[in-house]
C-alpha positions in Angstrom: 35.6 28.1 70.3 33.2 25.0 69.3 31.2 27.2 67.3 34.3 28.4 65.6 35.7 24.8 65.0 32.6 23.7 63.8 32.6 26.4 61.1 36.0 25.5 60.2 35.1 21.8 59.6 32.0 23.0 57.6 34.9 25.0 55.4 37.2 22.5 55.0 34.3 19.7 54.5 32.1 21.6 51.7 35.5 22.9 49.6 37.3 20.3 49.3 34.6 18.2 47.4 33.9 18.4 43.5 31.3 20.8 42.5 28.3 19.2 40.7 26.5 21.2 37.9 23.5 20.3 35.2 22.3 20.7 31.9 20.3 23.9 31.8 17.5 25.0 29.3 15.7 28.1 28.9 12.4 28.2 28.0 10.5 31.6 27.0 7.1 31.9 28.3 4.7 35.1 26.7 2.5 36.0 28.7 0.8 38.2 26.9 -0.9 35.3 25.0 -2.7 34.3 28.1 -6.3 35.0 28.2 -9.3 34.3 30.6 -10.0 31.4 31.0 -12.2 28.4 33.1 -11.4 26.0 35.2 -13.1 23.2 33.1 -10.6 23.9 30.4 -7.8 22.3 32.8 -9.8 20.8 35.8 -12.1 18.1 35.7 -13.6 18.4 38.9 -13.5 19.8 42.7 -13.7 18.3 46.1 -13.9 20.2 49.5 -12.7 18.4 52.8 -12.9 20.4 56.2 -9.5 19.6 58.3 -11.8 19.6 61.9 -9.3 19.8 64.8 -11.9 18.7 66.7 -12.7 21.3 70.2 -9.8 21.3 71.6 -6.5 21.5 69.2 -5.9 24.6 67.0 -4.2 24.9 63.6 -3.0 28.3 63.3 -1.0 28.1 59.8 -0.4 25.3 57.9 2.5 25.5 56.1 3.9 21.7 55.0 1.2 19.8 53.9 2.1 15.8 52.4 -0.1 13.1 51.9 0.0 8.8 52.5 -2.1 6.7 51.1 -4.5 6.8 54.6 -3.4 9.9 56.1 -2.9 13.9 55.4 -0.1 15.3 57.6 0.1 19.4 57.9 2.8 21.4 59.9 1.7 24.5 61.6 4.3 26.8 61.2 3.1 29.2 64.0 2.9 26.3 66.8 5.5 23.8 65.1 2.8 21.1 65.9 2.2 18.7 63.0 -1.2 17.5 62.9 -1.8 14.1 61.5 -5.4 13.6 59.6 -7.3 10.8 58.4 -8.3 11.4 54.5 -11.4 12.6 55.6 -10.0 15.1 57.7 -10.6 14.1 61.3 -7.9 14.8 63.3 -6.2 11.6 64.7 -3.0 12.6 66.8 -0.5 15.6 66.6 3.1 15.9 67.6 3.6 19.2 69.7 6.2 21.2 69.9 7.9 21.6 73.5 10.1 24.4 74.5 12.1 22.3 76.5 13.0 20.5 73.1 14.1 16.7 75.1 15.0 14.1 73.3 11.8 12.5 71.2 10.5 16.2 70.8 10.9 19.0 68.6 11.0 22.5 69.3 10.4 24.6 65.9 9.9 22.4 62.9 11.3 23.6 59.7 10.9 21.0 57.3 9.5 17.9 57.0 8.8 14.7 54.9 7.0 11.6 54.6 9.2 8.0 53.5 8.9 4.5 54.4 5.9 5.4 55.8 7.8 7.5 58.6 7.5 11.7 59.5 10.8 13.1 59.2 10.7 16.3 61.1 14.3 18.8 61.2 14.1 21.2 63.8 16.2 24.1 63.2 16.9 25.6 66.6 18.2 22.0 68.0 19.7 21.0 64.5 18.4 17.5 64.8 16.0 15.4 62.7 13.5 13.8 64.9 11.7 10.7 63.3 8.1 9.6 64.0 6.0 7.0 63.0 2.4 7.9 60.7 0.5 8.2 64.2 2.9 10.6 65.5 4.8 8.2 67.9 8.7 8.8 68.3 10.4 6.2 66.5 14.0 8.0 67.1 16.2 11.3 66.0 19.7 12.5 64.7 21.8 15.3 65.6 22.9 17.1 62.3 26.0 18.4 62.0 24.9 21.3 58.9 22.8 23.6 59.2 19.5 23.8 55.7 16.1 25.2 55.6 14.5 21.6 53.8 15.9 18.3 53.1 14.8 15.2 51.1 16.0 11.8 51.9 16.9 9.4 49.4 17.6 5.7 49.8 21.5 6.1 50.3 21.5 10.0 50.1 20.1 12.9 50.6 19.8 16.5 49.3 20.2 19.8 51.7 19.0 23.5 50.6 20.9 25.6 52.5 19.1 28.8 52.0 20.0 31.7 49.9 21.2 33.5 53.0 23.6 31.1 54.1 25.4 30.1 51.1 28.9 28.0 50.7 30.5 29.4 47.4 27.5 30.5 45.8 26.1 27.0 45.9 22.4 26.1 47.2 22.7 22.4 47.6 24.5 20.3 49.4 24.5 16.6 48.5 25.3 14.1 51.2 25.8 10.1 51.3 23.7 8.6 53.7 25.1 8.7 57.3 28.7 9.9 55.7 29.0 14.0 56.7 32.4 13.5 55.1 31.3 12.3 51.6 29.6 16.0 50.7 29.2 17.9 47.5 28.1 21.8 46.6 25.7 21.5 44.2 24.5 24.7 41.7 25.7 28.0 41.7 23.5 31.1 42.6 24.5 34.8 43.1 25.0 35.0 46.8 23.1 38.2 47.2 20.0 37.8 49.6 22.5 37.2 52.7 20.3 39.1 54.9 17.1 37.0 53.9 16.0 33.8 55.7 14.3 32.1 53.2 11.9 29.3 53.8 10.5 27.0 51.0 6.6 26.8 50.6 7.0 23.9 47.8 10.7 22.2 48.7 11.7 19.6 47.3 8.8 17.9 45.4 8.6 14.1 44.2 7.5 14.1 40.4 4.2 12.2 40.2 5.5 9.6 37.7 8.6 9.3 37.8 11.5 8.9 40.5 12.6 12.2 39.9 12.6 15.4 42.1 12.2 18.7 41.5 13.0 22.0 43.1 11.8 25.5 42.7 14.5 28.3 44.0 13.2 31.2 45.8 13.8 34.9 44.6 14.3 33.4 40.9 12.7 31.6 37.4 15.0 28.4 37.7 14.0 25.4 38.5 15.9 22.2 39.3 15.7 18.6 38.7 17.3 15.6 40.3 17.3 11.9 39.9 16.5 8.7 42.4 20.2 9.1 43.5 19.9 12.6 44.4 22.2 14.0 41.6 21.5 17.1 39.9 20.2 16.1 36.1 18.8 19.5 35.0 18.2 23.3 35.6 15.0 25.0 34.1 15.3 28.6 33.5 12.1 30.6 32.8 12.0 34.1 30.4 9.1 35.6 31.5 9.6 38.4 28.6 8.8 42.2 29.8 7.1 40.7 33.0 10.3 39.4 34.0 13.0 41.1 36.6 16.8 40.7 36.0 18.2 39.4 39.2 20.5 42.3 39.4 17.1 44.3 39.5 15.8 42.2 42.4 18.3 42.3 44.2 19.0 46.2 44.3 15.3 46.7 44.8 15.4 43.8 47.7 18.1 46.1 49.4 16.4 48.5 49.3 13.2 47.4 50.2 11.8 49.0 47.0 11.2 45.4 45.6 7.4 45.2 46.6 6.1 48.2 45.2 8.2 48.1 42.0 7.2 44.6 40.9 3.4 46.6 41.2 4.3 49.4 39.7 5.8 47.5 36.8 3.1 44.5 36.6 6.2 42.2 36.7 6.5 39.1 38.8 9.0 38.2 41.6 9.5 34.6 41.0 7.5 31.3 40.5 5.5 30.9 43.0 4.2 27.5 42.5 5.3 24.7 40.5 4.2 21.3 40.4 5.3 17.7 38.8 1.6 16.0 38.5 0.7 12.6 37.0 0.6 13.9 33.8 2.0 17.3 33.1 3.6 20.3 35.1 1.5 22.9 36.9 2.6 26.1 37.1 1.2 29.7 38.5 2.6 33.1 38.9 1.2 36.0 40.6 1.3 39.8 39.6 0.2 42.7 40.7 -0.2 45.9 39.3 0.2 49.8 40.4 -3.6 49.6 42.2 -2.3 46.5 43.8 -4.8 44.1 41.9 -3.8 41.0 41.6 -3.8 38.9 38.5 -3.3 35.2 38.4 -1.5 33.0 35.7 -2.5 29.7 35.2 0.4 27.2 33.1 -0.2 23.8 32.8 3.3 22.3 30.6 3.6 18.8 28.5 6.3 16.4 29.7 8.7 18.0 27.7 8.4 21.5 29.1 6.2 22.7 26.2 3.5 25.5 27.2 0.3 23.8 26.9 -2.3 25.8 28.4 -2.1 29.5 29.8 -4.6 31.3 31.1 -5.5 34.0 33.2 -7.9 35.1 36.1 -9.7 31.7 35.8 -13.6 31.4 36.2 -14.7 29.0 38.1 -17.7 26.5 36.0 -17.5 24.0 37.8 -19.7 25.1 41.0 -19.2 28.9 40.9 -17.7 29.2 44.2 -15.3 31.8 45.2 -12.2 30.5 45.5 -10.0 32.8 47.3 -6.4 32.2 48.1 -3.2 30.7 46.1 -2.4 26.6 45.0 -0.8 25.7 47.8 0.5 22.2 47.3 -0.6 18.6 45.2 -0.8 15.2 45.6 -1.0 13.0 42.4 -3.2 14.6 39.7 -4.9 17.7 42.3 -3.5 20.7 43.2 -4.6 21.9 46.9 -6.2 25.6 47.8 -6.2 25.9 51.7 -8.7 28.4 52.9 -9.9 29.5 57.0 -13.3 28.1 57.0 -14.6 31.7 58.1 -13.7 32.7 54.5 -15.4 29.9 53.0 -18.3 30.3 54.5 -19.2 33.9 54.4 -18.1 33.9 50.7 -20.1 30.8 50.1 -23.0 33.2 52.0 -22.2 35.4 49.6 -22.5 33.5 46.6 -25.6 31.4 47.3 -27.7 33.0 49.4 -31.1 33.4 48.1 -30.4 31.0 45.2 -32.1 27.8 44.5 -29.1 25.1 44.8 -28.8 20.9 44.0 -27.3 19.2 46.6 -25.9 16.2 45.1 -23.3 13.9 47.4 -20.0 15.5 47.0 -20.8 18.7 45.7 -19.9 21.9 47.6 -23.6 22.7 48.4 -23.7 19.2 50.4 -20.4 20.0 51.8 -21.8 23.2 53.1 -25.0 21.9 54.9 -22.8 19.0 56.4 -20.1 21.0 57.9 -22.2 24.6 58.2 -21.7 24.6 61.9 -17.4 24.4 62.1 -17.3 26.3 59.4 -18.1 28.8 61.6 -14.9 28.0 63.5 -11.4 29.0 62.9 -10.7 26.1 60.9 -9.5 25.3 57.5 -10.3 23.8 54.4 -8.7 21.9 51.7 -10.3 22.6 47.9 -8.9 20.1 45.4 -8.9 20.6 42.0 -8.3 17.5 39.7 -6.4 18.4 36.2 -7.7 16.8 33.5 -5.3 14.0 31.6 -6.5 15.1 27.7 -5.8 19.0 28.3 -6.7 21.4 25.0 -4.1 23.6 23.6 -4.5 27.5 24.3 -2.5 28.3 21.5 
């Protein structure tokens, strides 16, 4: 009965408020321009740092990494412990997870973020937002009354994704004055079709780099979203990806069916975007393909202010130390976009690489960041590779 009246509210409360909608562009990318390319063409340099959980803590899989000024904070999404670093990667204190899930503590973290110099945590199975200070003490929490996979707190609002599984009238967002559950507004419509997907958010909602805006890149999809400092929706990006694009009609039947993997190789076409990010300076965007021998190819888009392709590339070399970089960008933090590798990886491919070969160690390059940390790399820990984008970028076209 108090499920069912709680589901009633959340009727009642979500349709009776004014739909909110946005200017929408479409911008055609071709990927077949793209050639290989280098990372000196967009980066201007790289920097390693070793996140060392010390002896006794383990970090299984980060999954939500943000930044401060002083400290790097990284949910585990195995654990839902959130590890809080120095910016030199020493651990300093962690917030674990207890299954008992008492007031002050969280049980399974979905989401968090960093403002006013606080850790915002939600906790999905407890619906409640705990709220910790930057050295992981409990500072106090909130009993939510919706239910969202990521949030993002404005100064008197805030914005709620409510997965693409769990929509209300085909709308993602949910818009809510602060501390008001009664002032709420759907925000952007979007086919409700993956109702038997829980999706998470890798990126979420991410805070433009140099300006008060924020963006947010929809799962499943090419769209992309913009909203303002008061958390109202100001624009929708929609991406043509050309012949390497899939109608969402097309991933959706092929998602039923669980045909989608395999026909995106078969194809060479990409699912979605699967990183986007607002830098200092310009966008950042990659896409991954595969094709029918399940090779992977990687596209590299950096974008003016104005949404105009500036660079493309793909498959990029590294020249800037030659090391193997293997994985995906994973998030950014002012003008660097983050790799996170296991440490195992790092080293034997760094084995791989330089073994036998006469090498400069020079103070912050990866060959002294290898001699320094050689022994816990070793370990199962992880690493953070940073790659700087450069703020004079050349034209590819």
């Amino acid at each position: 009965m108090k499920f069912y009246t709680f589901l009633l509210f959340f009727f009642v409360l979500l349709t009776s408020c004014k739909d909110e909608e946005a200017d929408s562009t479409k911008i055609l990318i071709d990927l077949g321009k793209s050639k290989k390319g280098k990372f000196s063409d967009i980066f201007s340099k790289m920097e390693y740092l070793l996140l060392d959980m010390g002896e006794r803590e383990v970090l299984v899989r980060p999954y939500h990494i943000d930044f401060t000024e002083e400290k790097i904070i990284v949910e585990d999404r195995d654990l839902s412990n959130i590890h809080i670093f120095d910016r030199y990667g020493k651990l300093q204190s962690s917030i674990k997870s207890s299954y008992d899930g008492g007031p002050g503590t969280i049980k399974q973290s979905e989401y968090i973020q960093i403002k006013d110099d606080k850790i915002l945590v939600y906790d999905i199975p407890l619906f409640k937002t705990v709220v910790y200070d930057l050295d992981g003490n409990f500072i106090e929490e909130k009993k939510e009354s919706l239910r969202f996979e990521a949030f993002y707190n404005f100064d008197d609002s805030r914005i709620l994704f409510n997965g693409l599984n769990d929509l209300q009238h085909d709308k993602i967002f949910i818009k809510e004055k602060a501390n008001l559950t009664s002032d709420t507004s759907l925000i952007y419509h979007f086919p409700k079709d993956y109702y038997w997907i829980g999706i998470g958010t890798k990126d979420g909602f991410m805070k433009d780099q140099s300006s008060t805006d924020v963006y947010f890149n929809i799962p499943y999809s090419y769209e992309l979203v913009k909203f303002d400092e008061e958390g109202d929706l100001q624009k929708s990006f929609k991406f043509d990806l050309g012949t390497m694009g899939i109608t969402h009609d097309e991933r959706f039947r092929k998602a039923e069916s669980r045909e989608l993997r395999s026909y995106l190789a078969e194809n060479g076409l990409i699912n979605d975007i699967h990183s986007f990010f607002p830098m200092e300076s310009n966008f950042f965007m990659y896409l991954y393909q595969h094709d029918a021998n399940r090779n992977p190819t990687r596209h590299f888009l950096v974008f003016d202010r104005n949404m105009n392709v500036l660079y493309q590339c793909i498959d990029p070399k590294n020249d800037l130390d030659e090391m193997t970089i293997g994985g995906v960008p994973w998030t950014y933090h002012e003008n660097k976009i983050y790799f996170i590798v296991n440490s195992n990886t790092f080293y034997n491919q760094y084995i791989q690489k330089f073994s036998g070969k006469k090498v400069e160690i020079r103070p912050g390059n990866v060959h002294a960041f290898f001699q320094e940390n050689i022994e816990k790399l070793k370990d199962d820990q992880r690493v953070l590779i940073s790659l700087e984008l450069k703020e004079n970028i050349k034209s590819s076209n």
